[in-house]
Residue frames relative to the residue before (quaternion, step in Angstrom):
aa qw qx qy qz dx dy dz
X 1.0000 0.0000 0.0000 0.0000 0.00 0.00 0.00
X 0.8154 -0.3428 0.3430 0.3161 3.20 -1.43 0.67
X 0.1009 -0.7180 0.6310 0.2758 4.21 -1.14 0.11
X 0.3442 0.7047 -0.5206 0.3375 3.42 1.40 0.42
X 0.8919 0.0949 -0.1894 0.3996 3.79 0.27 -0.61
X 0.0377 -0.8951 0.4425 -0.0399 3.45 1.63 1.11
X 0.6702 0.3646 -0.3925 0.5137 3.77 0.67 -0.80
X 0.6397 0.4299 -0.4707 0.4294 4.03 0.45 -0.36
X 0.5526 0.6082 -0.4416 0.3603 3.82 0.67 -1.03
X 0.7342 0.4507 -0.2075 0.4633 3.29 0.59 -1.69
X 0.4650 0.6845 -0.3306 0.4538 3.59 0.69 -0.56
X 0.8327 0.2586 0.0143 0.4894 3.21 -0.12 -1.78
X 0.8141 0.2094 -0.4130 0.3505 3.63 0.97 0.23
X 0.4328 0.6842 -0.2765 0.5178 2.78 1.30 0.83
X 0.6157 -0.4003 0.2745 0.6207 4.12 -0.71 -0.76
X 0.7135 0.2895 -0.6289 0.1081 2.91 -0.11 1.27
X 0.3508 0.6186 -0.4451 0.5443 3.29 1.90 0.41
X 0.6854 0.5547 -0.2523 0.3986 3.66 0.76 -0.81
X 0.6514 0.3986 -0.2662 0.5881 3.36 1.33 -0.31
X 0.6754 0.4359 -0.3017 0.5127 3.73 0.51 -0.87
X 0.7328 0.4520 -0.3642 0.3551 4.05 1.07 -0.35
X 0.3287 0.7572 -0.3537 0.4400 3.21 2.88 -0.33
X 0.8407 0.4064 0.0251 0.3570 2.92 0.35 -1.86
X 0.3551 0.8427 -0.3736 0.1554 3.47 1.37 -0.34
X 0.6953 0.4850 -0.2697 0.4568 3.55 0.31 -0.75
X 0.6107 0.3425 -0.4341 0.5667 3.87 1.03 -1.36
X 0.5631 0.5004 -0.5531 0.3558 4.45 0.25 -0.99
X 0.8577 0.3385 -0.2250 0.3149 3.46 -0.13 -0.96
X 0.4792 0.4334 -0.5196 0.5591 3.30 1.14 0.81
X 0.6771 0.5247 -0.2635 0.4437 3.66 0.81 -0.64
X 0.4323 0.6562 -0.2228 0.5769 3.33 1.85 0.20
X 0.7012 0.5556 -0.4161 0.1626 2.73 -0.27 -1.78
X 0.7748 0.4253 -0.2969 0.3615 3.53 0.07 -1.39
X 0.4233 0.6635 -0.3578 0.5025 3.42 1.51 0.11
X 0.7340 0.4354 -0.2236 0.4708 3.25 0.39 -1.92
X 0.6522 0.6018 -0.2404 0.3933 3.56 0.74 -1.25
X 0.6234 0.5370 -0.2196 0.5241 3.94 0.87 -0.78
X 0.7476 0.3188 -0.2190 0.5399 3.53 0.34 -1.25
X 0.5490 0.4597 -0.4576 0.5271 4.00 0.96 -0.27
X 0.5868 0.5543 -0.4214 0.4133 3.74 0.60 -0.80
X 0.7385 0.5537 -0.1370 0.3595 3.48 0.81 -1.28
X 0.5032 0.5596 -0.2408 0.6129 3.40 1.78 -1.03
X 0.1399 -0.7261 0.6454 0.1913 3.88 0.60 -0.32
X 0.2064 0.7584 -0.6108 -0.0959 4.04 0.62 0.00
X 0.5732 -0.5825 0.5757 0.0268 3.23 -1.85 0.22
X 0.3110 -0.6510 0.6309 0.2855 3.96 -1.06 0.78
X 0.8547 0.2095 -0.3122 0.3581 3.65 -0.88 1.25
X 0.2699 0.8037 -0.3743 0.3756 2.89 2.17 0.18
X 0.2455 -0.7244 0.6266 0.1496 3.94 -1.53 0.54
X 0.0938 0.9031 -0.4118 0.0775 3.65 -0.29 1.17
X 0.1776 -0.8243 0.4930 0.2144 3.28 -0.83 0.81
X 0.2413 -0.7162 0.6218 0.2057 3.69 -1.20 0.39
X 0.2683 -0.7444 0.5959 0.1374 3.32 -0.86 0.81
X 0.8445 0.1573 -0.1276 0.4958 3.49 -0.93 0.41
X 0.3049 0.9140 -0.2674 -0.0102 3.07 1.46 -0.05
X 0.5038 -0.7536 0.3429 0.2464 3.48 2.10 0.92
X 0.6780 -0.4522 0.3217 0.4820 3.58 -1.29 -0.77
X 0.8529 -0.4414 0.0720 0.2692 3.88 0.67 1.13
X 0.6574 0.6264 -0.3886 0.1562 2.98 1.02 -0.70
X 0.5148 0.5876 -0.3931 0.4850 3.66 1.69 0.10
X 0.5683 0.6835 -0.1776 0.4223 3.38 1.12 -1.07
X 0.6057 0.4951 -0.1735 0.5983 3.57 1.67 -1.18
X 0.5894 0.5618 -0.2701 0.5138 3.36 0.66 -1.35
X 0.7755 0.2257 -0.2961 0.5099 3.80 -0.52 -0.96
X 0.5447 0.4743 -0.6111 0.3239 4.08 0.52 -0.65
X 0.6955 0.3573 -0.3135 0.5388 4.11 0.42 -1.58
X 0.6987 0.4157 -0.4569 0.3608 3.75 -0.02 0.49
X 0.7779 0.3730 -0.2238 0.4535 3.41 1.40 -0.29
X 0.4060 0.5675 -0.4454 0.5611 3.17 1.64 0.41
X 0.5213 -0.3186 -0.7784 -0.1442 0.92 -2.22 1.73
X 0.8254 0.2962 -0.1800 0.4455 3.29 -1.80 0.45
X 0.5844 0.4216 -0.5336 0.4427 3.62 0.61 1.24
X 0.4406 -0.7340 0.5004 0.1295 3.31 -1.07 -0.08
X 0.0893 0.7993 -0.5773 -0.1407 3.76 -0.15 0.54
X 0.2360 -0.7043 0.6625 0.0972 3.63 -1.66 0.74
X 0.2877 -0.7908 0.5400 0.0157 3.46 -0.65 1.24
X 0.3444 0.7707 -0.5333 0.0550 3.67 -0.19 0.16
X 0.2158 -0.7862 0.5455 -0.1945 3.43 -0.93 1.22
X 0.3584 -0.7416 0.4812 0.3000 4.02 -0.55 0.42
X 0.8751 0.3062 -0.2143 0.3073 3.20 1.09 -0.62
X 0.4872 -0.8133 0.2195 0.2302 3.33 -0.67 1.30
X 0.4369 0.6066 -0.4063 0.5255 3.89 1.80 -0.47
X 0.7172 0.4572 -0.2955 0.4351 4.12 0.49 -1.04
X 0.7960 0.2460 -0.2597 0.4883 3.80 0.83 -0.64
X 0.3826 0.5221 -0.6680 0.3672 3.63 1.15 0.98
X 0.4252 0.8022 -0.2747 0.3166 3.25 1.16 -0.96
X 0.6554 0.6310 -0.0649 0.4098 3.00 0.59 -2.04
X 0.6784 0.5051 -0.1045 0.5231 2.82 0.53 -1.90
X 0.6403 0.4523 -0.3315 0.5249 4.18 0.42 -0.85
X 0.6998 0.3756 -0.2480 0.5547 3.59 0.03 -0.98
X 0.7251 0.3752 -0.3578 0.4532 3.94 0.24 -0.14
X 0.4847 0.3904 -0.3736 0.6878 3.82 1.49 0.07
X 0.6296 0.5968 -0.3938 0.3038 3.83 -0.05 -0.31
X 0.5533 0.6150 -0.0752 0.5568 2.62 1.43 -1.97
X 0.1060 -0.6982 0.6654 0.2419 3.43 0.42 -1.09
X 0.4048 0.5353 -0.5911 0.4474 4.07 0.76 1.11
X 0.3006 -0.6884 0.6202 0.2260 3.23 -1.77 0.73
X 0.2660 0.6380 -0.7146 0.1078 3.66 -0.90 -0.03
X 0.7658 -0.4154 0.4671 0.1510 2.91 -2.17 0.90
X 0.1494 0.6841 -0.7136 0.0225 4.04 -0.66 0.08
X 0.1510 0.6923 -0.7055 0.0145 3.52 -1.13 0.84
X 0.3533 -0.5542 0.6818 0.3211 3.88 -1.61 1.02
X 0.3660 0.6155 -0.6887 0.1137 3.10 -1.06 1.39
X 0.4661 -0.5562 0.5593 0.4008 3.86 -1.35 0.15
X 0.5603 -0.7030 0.4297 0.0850 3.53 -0.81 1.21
X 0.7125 0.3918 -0.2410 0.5299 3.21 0.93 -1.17
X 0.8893 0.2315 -0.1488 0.3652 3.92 0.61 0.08
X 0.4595 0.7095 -0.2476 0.4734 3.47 2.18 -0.45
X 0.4607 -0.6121 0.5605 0.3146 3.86 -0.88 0.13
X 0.0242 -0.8712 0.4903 0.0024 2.81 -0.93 1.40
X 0.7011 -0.5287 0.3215 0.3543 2.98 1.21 0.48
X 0.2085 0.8676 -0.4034 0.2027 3.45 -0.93 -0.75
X 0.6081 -0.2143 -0.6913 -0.3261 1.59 -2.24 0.65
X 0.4053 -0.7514 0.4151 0.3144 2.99 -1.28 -0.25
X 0.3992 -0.7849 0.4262 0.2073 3.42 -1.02 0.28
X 0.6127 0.2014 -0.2330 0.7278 3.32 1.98 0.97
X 0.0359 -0.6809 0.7294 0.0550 3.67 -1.02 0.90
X 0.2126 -0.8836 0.4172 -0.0030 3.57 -0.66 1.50
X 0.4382 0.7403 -0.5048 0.0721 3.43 -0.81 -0.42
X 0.2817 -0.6660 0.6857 0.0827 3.15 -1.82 1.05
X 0.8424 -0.1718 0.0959 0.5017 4.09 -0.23 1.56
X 0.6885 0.4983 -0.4186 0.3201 3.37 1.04 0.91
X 0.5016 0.6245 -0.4328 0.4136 3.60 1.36 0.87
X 0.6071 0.7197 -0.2812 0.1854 3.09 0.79 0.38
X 0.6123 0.5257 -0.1929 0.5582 2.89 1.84 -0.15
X 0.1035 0.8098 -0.4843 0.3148 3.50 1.12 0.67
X 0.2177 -0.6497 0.6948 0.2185 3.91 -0.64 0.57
X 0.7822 0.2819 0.0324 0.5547 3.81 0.32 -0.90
X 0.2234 0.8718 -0.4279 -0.0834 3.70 0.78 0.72
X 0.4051 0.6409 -0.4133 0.5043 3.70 1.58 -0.25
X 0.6099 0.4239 -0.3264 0.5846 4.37 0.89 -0.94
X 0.7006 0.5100 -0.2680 0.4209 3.70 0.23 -1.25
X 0.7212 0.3046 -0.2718 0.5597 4.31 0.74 -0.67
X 0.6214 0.4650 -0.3831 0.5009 3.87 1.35 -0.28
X 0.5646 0.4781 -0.4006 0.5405 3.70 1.15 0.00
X 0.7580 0.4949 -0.2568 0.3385 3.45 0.59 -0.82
X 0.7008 0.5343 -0.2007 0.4279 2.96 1.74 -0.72
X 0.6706 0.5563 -0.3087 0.3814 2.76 1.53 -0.10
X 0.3576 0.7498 -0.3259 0.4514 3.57 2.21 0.52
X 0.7512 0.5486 -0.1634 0.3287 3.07 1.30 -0.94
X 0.6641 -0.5082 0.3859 0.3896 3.39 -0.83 0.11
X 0.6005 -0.5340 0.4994 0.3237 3.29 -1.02 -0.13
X 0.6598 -0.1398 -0.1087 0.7303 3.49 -0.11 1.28
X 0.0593 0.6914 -0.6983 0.1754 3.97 0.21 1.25
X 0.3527 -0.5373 0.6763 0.3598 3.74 -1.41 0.36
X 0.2348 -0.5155 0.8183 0.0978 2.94 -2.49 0.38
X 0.2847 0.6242 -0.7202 0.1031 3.72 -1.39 0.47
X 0.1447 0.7335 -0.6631 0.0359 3.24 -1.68 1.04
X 0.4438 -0.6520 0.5540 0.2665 3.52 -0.91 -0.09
X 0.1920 0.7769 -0.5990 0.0267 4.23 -0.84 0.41
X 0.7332 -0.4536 0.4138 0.2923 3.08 -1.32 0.69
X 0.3259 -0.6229 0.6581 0.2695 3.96 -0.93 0.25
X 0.7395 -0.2241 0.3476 0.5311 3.53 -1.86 -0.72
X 0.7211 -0.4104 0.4865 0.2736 3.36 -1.35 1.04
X 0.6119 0.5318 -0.3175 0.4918 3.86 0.55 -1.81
X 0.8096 0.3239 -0.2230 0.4357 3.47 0.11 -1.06
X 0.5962 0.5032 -0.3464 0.5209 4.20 0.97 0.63
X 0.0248 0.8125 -0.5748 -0.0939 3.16 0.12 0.61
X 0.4355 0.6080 -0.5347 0.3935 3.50 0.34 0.82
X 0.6415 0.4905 -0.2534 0.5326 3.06 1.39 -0.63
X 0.7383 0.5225 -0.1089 0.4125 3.22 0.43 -2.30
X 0.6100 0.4613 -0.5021 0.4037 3.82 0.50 -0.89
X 0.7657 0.4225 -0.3877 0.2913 3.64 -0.11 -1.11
X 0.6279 0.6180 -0.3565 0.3109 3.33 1.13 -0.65
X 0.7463 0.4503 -0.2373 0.4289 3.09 1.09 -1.43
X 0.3692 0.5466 -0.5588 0.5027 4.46 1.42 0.01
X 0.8907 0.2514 -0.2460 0.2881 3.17 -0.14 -1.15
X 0.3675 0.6539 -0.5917 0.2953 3.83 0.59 1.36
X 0.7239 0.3007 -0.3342 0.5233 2.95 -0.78 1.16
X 0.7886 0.1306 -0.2279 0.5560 3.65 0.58 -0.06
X 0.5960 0.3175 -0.4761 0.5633 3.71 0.42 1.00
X 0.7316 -0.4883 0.4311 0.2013 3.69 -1.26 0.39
X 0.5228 -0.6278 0.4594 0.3487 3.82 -0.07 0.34
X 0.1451 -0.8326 0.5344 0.0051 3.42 -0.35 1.09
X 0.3800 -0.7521 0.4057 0.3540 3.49 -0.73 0.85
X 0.7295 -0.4382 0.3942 0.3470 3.68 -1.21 0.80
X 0.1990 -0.6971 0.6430 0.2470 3.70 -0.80 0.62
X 0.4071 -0.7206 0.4695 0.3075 2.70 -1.41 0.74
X 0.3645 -0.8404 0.2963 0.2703 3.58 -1.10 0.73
X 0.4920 0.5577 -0.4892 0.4557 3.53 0.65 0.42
X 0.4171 0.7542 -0.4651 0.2022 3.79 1.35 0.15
X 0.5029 -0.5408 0.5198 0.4295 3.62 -0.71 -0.25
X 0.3792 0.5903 -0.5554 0.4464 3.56 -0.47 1.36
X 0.5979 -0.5113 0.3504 0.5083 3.72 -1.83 0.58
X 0.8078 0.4012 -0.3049 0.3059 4.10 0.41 0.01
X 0.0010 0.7873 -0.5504 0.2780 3.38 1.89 1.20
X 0.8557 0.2070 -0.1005 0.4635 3.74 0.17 -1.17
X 0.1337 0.6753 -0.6875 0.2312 3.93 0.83 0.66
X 0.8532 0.1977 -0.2604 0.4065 3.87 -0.17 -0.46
X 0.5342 -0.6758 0.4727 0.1857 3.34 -0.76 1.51
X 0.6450 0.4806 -0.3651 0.4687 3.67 0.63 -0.85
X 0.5966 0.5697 -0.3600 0.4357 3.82 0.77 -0.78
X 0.7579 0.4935 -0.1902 0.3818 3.39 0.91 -1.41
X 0.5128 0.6420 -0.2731 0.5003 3.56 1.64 -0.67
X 0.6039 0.6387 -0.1423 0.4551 3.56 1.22 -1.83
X 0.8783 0.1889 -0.1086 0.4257 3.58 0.90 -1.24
X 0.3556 0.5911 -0.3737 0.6201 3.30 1.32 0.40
X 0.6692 0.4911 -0.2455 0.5007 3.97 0.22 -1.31
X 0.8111 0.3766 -0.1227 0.4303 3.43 0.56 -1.50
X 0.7935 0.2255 -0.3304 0.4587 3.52 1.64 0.29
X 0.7809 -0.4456 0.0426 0.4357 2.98 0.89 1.79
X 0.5551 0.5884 -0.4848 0.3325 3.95 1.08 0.13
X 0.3084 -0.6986 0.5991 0.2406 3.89 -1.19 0.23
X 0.7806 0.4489 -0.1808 0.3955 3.51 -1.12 -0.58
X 0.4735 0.7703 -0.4147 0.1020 3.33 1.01 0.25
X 0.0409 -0.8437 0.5232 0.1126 3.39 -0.79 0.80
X 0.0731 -0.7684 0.6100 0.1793 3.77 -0.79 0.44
X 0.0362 0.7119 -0.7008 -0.0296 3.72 -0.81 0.71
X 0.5460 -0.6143 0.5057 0.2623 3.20 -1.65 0.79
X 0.0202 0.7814 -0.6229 -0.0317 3.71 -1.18 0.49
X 0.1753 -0.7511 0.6347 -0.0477 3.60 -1.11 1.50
X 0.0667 0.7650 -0.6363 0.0736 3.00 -1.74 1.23
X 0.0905 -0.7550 0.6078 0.2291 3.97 -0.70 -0.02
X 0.3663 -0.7832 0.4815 -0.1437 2.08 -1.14 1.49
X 0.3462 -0.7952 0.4527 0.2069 4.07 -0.28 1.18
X 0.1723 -0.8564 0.4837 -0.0543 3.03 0.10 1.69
X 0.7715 0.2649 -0.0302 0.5776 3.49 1.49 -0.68
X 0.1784 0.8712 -0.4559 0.0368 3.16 -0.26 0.99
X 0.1369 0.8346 -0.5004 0.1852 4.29 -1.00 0.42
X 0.7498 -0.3397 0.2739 0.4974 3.30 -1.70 0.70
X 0.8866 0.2192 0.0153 0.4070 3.21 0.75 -1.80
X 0.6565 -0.5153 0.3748 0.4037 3.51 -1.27 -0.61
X 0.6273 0.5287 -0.2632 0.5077 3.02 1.73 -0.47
X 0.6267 0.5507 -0.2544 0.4892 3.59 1.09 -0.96
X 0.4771 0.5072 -0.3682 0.6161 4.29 1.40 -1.03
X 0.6349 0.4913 -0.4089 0.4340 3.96 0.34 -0.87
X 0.5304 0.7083 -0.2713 0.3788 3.58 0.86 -1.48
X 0.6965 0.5819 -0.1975 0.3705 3.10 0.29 -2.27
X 0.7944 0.5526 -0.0724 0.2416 2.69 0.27 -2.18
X 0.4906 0.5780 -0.1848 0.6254 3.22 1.44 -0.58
X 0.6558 0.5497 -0.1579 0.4928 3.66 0.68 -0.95
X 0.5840 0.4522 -0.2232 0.6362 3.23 0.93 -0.96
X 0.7504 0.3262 -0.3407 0.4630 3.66 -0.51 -1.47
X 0.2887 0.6293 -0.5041 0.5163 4.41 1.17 0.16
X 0.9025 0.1950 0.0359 0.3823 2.80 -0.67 -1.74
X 0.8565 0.2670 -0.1311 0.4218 3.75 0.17 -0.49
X 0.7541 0.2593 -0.2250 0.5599 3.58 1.00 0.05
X 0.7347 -0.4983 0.1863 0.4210 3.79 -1.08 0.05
X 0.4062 0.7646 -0.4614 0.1937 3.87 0.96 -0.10
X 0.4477 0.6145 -0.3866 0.5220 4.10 1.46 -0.54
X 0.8813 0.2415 -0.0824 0.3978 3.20 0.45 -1.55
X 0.6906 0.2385 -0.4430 0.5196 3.58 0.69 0.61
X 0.6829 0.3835 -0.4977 0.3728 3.37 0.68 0.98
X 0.3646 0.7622 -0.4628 0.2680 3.52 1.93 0.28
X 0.8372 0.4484 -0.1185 0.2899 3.54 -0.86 0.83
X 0.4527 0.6343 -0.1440 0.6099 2.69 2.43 -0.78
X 0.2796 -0.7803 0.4935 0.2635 3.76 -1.09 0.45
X 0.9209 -0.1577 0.0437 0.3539 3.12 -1.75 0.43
X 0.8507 0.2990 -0.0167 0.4320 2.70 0.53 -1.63
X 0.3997 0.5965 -0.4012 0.5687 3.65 1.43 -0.07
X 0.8348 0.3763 -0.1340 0.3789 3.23 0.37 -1.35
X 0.4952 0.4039 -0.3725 0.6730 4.16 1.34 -0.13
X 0.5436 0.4751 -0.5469 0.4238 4.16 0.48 0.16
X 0.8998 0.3511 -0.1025 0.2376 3.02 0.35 -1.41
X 0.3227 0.6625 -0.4566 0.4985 3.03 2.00 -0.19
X 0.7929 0.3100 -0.2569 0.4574 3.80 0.34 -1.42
X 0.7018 0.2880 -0.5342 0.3731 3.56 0.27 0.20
X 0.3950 0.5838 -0.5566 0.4397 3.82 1.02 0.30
X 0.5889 0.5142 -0.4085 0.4710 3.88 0.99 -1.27
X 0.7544 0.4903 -0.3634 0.2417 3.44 0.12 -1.42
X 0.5587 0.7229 -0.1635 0.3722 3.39 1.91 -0.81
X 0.5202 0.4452 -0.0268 0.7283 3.40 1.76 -1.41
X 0.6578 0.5015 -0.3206 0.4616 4.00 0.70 0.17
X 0.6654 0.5359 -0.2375 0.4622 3.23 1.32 -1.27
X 0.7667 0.1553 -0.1103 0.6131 4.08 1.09 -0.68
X 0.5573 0.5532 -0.4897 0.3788 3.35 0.75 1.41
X 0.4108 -0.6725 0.6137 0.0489 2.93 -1.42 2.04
X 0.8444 -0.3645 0.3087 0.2426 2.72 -2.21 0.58
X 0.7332 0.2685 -0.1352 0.6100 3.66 1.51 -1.36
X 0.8675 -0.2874 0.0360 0.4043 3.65 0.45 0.94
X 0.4705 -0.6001 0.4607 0.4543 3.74 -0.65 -0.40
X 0.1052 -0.8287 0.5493 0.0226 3.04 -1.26 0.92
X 0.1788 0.7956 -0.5772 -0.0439 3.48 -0.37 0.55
X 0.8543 -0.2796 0.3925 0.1946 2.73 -2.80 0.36
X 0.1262 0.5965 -0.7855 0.1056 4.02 -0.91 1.26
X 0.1979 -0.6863 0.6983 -0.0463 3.14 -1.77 0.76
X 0.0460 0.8344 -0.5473 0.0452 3.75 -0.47 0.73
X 0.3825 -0.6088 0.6407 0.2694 3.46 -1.28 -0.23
X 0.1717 -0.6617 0.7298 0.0048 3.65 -0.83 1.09
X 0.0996 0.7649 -0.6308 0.0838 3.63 -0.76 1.94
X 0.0484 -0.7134 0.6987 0.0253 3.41 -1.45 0.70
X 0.3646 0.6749 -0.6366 0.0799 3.00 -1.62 0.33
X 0.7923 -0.4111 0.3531 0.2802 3.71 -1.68 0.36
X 0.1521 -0.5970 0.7278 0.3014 3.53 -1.24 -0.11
């Protein structure tokens, strides 16, 4: 694979593939209405050839195989190598065949062509993302489709944004990421995402916004979904890492004012919060 996205590679085979392959089944219910929207948009096709970018431990990769049968083909290809053993189980289970290769999209042979470039939250982590959709586009057919799904502004995720915003005032000033970084909020600004798509040779592009809430917290009780939820924003959102380094007691503060946070918009049947994406299509 590529050394172009060396800090994602390592990342994703590492704790953060290792967490996201922990947690896989509850994520991809917390998806779905994600995964389900941008397939809606892809308009795919029985006999159709599709790639899936980033295509993780499968559960998009499954989806487009029983949508492209009979006589299509689906190619999975993904950097990290814990998420497409995964894959790779659940596609023997299934008893479906498709293709999974550990490669870096934005620079790896993909084959081809195809007559669908997919993905469900895995284009964002491009180092080079204008080189990385002009590589991809060039897999595709002539007038090939494009459809993915990305994250909006952080502000508007509150998987992300809640923990951040408990812990003002009792964590240090953190410098601003930058946003055009590689990360799930690379494409928070719709004009950016138009700009690089255009500039790597696609037409027809369209980006429309799509909202869901998601049940981030779930349990017997209301108090235990609170629990969870907390647990989660641990393991799957930024609370590890803006509390890495911090002591004991810094760090049992802010857990509970993260709790008190995940308390304030929790319902009897669990905690839900606010995700916001961008639903994008367009041509090759």
């Amino acid at each position: 694979m590529s050394g172009a996205n060396e800090q994602q590679i390592e990342h994703w085979n590492g704790p953060g593939g290792a967490s996201w392959r922990r947690h896989q089944e509850r994520l991809d219910d917390m998806f779905a209405a994600f995964s389900e929207a941008a397939l809606q948009a892809a308009a795919v096709r029985p006999g159709e050839r599709v790639l899936d970018i980033g295509c993780g431990a499968g559960a998009t990769t499954l989806a487009l195989a029983g949508m492209v049968a009979p006589g299509g083909a689906v190619v999975g290809v993904d950097v990290s190598a814990p998420l497409l053993e995964r894959a790779r189980e659940r596609a023997d289970a299934a008893g479906l065949v498709v293709e999974l290769r550990l490669a870096d999209a934005a620079d790896a042979p993909l084959g081809g062509p195809y007559d669908l470039l997919f993905s469900r939250f895995g284009v964002m982590f491009f180092a080079d993302p204008v080189a990385a959709f002009t590589h991809l586009r060039a897999a595709a057919r002539p007038d090939g489709r494009l459809a993915f799904v990305c994250w909006r502004a952080a502000a508007d995720n509150d998987w992300g944004a809640l923990p951040v915003r408990a812990l003002r005032g009792l964590l240090p000033p953190w410098p601003a990421p930058d946003p055009t970084a590689p990360g799930p909020f690379a494409f928070a600004d719709r004009g950016r995402v138009l700009a690089i798509l255009e500039a790597a040779g696609f037409r027809d592009v369209t980006v429309a916004p799509f909202d869901a809430a998601l049940q981030f917290g779930r349990g017997d009780s209301r108090e235990a979904a609170i629990d969870d939820a907390v647990a989660q924003a641990a393991e799957v959102g930024p609370l590890t890492r803006l509390l890495a380094g911090h002591d004991d007691d810094l760090r049992r503060r802010a857990t509970a004012a993260v709790r008190a946070a995940f308390a304030e918009i929790a319902r009897p049947d669990g905690v839900f919060i606010r995700a916001a994406a961008w639903i994008v299509t367009a041509r090759a």
